[in-house]
C-alpha positions as CSV (number, residue, x, y, z in Angstrom):
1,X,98.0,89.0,76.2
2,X,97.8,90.4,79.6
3,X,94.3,90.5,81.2
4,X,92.9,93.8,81.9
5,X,90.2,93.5,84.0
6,X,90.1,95.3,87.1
7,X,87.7,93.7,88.5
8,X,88.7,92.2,92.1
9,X,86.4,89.7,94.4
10,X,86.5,90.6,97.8
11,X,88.2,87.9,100.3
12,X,85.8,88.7,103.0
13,X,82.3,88.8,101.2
14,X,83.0,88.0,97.6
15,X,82.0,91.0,96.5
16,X,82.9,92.3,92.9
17,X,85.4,95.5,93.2
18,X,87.2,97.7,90.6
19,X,90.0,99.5,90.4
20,X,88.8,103.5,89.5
21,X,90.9,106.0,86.5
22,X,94.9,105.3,87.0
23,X,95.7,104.5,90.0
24,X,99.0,104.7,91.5
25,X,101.1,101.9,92.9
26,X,100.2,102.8,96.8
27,X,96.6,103.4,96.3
28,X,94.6,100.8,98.7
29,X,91.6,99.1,97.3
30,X,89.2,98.5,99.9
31,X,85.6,96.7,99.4
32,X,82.1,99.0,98.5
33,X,80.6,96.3,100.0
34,X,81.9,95.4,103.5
35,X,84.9,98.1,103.3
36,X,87.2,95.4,103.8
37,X,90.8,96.0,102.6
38,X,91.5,94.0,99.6
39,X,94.9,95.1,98.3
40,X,97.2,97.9,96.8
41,X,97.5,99.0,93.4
42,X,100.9,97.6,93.1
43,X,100.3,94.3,94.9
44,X,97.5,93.6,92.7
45,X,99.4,93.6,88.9
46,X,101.9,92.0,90.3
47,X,99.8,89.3,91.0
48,X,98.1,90.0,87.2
49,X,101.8,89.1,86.1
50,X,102.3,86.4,87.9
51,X,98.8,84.7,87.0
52,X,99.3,85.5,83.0
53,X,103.3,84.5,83.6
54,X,102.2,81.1,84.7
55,X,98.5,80.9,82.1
56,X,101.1,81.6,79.6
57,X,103.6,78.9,81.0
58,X,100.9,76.0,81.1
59,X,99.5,76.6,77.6
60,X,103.4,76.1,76.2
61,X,103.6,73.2,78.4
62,X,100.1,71.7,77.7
63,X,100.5,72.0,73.8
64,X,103.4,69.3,74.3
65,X,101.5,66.3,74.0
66,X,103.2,62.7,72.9
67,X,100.7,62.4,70.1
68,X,102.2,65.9,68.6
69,X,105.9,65.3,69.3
70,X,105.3,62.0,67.5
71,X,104.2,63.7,64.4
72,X,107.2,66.4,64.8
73,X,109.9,63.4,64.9
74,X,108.5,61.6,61.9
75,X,108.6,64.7,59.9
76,X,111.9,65.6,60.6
77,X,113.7,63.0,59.0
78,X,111.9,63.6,55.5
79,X,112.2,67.0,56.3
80,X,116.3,66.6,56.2
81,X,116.2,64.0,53.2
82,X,114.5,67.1,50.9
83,X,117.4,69.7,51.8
84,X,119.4,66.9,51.2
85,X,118.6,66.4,47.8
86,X,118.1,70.0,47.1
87,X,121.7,70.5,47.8
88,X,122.8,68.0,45.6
């Protein structure tokens, strides 16, 4: 679920950047390009999180259309008259 590419644009020159073996939450990213400072280690997943948090979020959301709680509420109530009559 969580995206694991490394791969961070520079702000500065949009340059494409990656994140080398295991780094550790203080290590600073800076640009190959321009040397620019991009961000730290731990700064940048908790931005990961809080982009697949909210991806995540939307798609739940989004999947809520009228159209599909419409077919939801006309199934329930034949849903409930067939445990019905299983009981009996």
């Amino acid at each position: 679920m969580l995206n694991r590419s490394r791969r961070v644009d520079c702000p500065a020159c949009q340059g494409s950047n990656f994140w080398k073996g295991d780094p550790g939450p203080a290590d600073v990213l800076h640009c190959r390009h321009c040397r620019a400072f991009i961000t730290t280690y731990d700064d940048y997943i908790h931005d990961r999180i809080r982009r697949e948090a909210a991806a995540t979020l939307a798609a739940f959301v989004g999947a809520r259309t009228d159209d599909e709680l419409a077919r939801v509420e006309a199934l329930l109530p034949r849903s409930g008259a067939r445990r019905q009559t299983r009981a009996a």
